[in-house]
Structures are given as structure tokens and as C-alpha cells.
N, C-alpha and C positions, 0 to 999 in steps of 0.2 A: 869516580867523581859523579858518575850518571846514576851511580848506585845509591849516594849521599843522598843527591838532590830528591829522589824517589823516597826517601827515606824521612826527610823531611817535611817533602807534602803530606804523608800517608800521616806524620806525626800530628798538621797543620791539622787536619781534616778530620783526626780522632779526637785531639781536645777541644775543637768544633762542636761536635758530635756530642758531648757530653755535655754544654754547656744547656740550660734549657732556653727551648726554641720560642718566640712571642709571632704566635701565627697569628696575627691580627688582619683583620678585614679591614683595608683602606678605601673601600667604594662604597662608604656609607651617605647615603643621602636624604634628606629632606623627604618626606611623605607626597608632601601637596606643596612643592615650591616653583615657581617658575621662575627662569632666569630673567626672563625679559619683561616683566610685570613694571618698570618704570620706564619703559620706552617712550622716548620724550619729553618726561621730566627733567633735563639735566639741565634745562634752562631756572626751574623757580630755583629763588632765592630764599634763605632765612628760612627752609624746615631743615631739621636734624637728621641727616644722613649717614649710614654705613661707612668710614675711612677705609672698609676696601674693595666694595661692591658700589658701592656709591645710591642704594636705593633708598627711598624716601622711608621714615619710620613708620611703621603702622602699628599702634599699642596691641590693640587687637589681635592681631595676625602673631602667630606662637613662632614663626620661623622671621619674619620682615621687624619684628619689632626689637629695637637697641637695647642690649641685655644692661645689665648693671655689675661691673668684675667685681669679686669682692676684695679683691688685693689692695685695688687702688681707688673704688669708686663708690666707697661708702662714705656715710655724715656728708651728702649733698655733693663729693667731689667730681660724682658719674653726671650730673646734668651742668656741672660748667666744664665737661671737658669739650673741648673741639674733638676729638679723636675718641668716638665711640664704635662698635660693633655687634652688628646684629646676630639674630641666634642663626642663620644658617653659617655665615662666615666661621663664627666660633667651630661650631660645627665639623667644618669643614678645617681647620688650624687641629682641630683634634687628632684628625683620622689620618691625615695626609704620613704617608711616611717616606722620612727623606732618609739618604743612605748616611752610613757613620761619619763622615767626613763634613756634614753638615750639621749634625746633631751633636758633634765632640763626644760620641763613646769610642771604644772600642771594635778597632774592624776583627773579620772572627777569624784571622792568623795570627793578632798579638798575644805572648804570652802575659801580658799581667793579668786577665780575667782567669788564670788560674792559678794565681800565685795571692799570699796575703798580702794585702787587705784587702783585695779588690773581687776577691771570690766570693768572699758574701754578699754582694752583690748580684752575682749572677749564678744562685744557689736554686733562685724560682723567679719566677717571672709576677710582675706587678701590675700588670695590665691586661685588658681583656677589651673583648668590641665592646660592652658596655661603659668600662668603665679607664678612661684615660687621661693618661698625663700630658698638662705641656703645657709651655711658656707664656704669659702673660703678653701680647700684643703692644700694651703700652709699658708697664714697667718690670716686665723680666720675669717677674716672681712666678713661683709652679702653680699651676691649677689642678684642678681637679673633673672632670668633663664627666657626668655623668649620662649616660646615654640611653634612654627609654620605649619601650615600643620597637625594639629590633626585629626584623621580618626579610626574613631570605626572599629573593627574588632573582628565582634562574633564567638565565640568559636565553637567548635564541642562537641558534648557530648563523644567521643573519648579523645581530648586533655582534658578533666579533670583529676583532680592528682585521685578522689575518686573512687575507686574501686566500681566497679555494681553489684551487689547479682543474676541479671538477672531473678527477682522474679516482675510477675506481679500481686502483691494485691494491695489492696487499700493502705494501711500504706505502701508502698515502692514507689508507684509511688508519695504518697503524700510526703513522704522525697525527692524525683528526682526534685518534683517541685519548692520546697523551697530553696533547691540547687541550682538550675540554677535561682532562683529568687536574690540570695543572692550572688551570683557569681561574680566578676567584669569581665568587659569586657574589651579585652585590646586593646590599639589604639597603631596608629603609627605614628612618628611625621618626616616632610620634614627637620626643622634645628632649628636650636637653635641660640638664640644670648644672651650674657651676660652682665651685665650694673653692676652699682653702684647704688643702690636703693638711692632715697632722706632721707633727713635724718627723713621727717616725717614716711614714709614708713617705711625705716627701726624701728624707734620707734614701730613701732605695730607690727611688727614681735620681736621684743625685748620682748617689755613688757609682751609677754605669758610667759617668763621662771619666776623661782621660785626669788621670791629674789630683780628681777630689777627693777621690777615696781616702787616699794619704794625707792629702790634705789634712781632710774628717780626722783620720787618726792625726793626725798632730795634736788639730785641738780637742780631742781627749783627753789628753796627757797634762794641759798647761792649765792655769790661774785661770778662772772662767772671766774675770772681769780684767785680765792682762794678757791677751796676747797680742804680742808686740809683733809690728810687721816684719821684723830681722828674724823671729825666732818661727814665724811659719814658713820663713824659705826666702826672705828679701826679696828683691828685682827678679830674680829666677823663677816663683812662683808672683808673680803679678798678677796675670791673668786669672791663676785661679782663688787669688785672693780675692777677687772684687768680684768674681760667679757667686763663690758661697756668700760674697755680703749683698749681691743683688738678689740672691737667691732666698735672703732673710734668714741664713743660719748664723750668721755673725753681724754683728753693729759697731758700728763707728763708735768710738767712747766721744762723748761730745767733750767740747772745747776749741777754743784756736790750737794750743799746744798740744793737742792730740790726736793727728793725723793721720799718724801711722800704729796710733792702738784700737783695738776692737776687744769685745766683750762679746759675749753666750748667756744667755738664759741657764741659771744653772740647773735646774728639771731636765733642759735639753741634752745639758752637758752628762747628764746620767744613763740620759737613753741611748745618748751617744756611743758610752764605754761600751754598752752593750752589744753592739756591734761588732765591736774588735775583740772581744774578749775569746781566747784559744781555749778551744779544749782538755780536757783533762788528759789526754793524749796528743798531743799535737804530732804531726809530722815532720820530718825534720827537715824540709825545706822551708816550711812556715815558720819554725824558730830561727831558721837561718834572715828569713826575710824580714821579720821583727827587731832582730839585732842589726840589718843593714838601715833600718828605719832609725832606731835608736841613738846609733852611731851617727847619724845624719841630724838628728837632734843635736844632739851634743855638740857635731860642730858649728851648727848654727848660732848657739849659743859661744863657742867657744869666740868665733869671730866678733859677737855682738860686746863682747866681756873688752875685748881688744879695740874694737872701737869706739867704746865708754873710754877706758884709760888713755887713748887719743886724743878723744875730744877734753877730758879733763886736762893733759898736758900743754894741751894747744891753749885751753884759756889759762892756764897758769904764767905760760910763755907771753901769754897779750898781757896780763895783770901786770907782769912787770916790767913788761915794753910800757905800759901809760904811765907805771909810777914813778921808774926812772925818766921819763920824758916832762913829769909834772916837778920832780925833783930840778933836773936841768933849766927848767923856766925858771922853780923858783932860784936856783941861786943867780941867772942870769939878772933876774929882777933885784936884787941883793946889792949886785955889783955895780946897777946903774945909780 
């Protein structure tokens, strides 16, 4: 049993090992920004401030001044929001990295980052210290954070958080060394500018979380201006129904009567297949995992077919509850 479980990690830890690594520098900082440059101001009233720093706008100032997202804050919507963000914050929302349990990917012991459809995905890596992805602050959508003027700047063995024992053997210096080996170093960045990633881009920063991948592949498969909420996975995929439509790969077909259908860009829908499309050899676990996909179609559909013909029988059953009951009046009325 002791032997499995060994057997199992070593398994964990090779398809780890294969997957590619995004060694990203999360201590990127502002050049010339001070934190406490509004000390004191948190009394004026009526100037336009940071929602998560709280400092006062200054146009001027390339890191203090309130950016403009292009997601949501274009055609004048960025100067009547209440809820703006300066370039260091962004900044800083860029780099920050939280573990997978926050982010909704993948932690790196699950097998679907190596099984289809979720493998292309994490084939290469889409990120770099300059250039990153990540969430819209006010309405969800992906950005694009471009990062400029990067400049390494090494540490002092001082500014370490780890306390020093000041003990020269062998095993302490040899822990000091793996420490400062293991250490990031942190840079500093000239400015930032922010974009709307394409929609192929954004697809691969998508498809690392849990869930979308298959998703994606679904609606490849379907009517680009019909998929219905029943046929991408009903109640069961909820959540990541309303990701990809916050995330702007899918829209609401408007209407009152159409609330549970969504439409695609059909350009999109093209770039989309792309993704999923298997080689000319495929492996045969990937065809296995294609057909479990398939099969999951179909019966999404198969249940949707079923309760169509439900709801048909059920207004049939009312049609002729009201007729017969309009019947019964009138002969009631007949007889008086």
C-alpha cells in the first residue's frame, strides 16, 4: 500500500514536471512611487480618488494618475464611474500571484491539465514579467497589462524578511545559500499600459481555469447564434456559463424570452475549433476523452429533447383543462 502511494506521488510530480513552468516575478514595483504621498488628504472631499488606495488623482504623475480600462471605460463611461484605479494599483492587480484555489485553475496534482481538452492549454505558457494577464477590477473582463521599463534590482541580505542565526558552520551557510538562491529578485517597472487582449489570447489565458476548457469545446461544436443553456451543461455548469459570458466569449441573445440562450461571434467561433482540433495521430487516450465529451453532448441534448416534449404535453393537458371548463360554463349558462 506504502508502495502505491509512492508511486503515485512520483506519478503526481512527473506530469508536474512536464507541464511548462510560468516563473513570473511577483515584486514588481513602481520606479518612483511613494506609498504615503496622500497623508492627510483623506479628509477633502469631491476630488477623484483610487477605489483601492484611496490617493488623490494626479494627471500628471504616470503611476498616481486614474487609468482609463478599456473593457468598460470607454465613450466617457471611465469619468462617470465612481469606481476608478490608478496605474500603480493596476499595476500591482497585475503581478500579484494568488495560488490556484483563488485564481480557478488547476492545482499541479489534477489530471485534466494533461488530458484533452485541457492540454492545449498548458502546451506553453502566455505570460511573461512584462506582459500579463488578469481580471478587470470593475467588470470581470480579461486585460491585458503591459509592462515597461523592467530593471532587476538585487536585494541586500538585510532586506530579507528571514532572520539570521549569525552562526558560521557549514549547514547555516549552506541554508543562507539556497535562500538567496531561491529568493526572487525584485524589479521595477517605468509604466504600464492596458489593452483588451484578442480573443485568441484571451482563449488561453481562459482555458487554464477548471471547467472552461470543455466548456470552449462545447461551444465549438454548436449553432454559433443558439447555444442554449440546457445544451452547454444546464444548472451543473452554471458557474462556468456566466465566466465565459462575463468573460465576453459568449452573449446573451437579447430579449425577455431569451434568457437562457447565448450567441458567439462566428470569426470567434472559428478560432475557437482551432483549438480543439486533434492531430493527425491522435493518442488514444485523447480519442477516448473526445468521445467521453461527445457522449456528454448528446446527452445533454438527449434530456433537453425530453423536456421540450414535457412541456409540450403539459400545455396540451392545460389546453384542454381551459376548454373543457369553458365548455362546462357554457352549457351551465344554457341551462339557466
Amino acid at each position: 500500500m506504502f508502495a502505491g502511494f509512492l508511486n503515485h506521488m512520483s506519478e503526481m510530480a512527473r506530469r508536474s514536471s512536464r507541464r511548462p513552468q510560468e516563473n513570473l516575478c511577483s515584486r514588481i514595483r513602481p520606479d518612483d512611487d511613494e506609498e504615503d504621498s496622500d497623508e492627510g488628504d483623506l479628509e477633502e472631499c469631491g476630488t477623484a480618488r483610487c477605489a483601492a488606495c484611496f490617493r488623490i488623482d494626479e494627471p500628471t504623475h504616470k503611476w498616481r494618475r486614474l487609468v482609463t480600462l478599456p473593457c468598460c471605460g470607454t465613450k466617457g463611461r471611465e469619468e462617470k464611474s465612481s469606481t476608478r484605479f490608478c496605474a500603480a494599483c493596476i499595476l500591482k492587480l497585475a503581478v500579484t500571484r494568488a495560488d490556484s484555489v483563488n485564481t480557478g485553475e488547476y492545482r499541479s496534482y489534477d489530471d485534466e491539465p494533461d488530458e484533452y481538452p485541457v492540454r492545449k492549454f498548458y502546451s506553453k505558457s502566455v505570460q511573461s514579467d512584462n506582459r500579463r494577464f488578469c481580471e478587470c477590477p470593475r467588470c470581470r473582463d480579461v486585460l491585458l497589462v503591459k509592462i515597461k521599463g523592467l530593471k532587476t534590482v538585487l536585494l541586500d541580505d538585510s532586506e530579507d524578511d528571514d532572520s539570521d542565526c549569525g552562526c558560521d558552520c557549514s549547514d547555516c551557510e549552506r541554508e543562507r545559500e539556497e535562500k538567496r538562491a531561491s529568493r526572487l529578485d525584485s524589479k521595477t517597472a517605468k509604466s504600464i499600459s492596458i489593452h483588451v487582449p484578442s480573443f485568441k489570447a484571451k482563449c488561453w489565458y481562459i482555458g487554464r481555469k477548471k471547467g472552461l476548457a470543455k466548456l470552449m469545446w462545447k461551444i465549438s461544436l454548436l449553432h454559433h447564434n443558439l447555444l442554449s443553456f440546457e445544451a452547454l451543461g444546464g444548472d451543473e455548469s452554471r458557474g462556468e456559463i456566466l465566466k465565459l459570458a462575463g468573460y465576453g466569449i459568449i452573449k446573451r441573445v437579447p430579449g425577455k424570452r431569451n434568457t437562457n440562450v447565448y450567441r458567439i461571434d462566428k470569426d470567434n467561433q472559428t478560432n475557437l475549433i482551432k483549438f480543439f482540433k486533434l492531430p493527425k495521430k491522435p493518442q488514444e487516450k485523447d480519442e477516448k476523452s473526445e468521445m467521453m465529451l461527445v457522449s456528454n453532448v448528446l446527452f445533454c441534448f438527449v434530456k433537453l429533447y425530453i423536456s421540450c416534449i414535457n412541456s409540450y404535453y403539459l400545455s396540451l393537458i392545460s389546453a384542454n383543462r381551459i376548454t373543457n371548463m369553458h365548455r362546462i360554463c357554457s352549457v351551465e349558462t344554457s341551462t339557466r
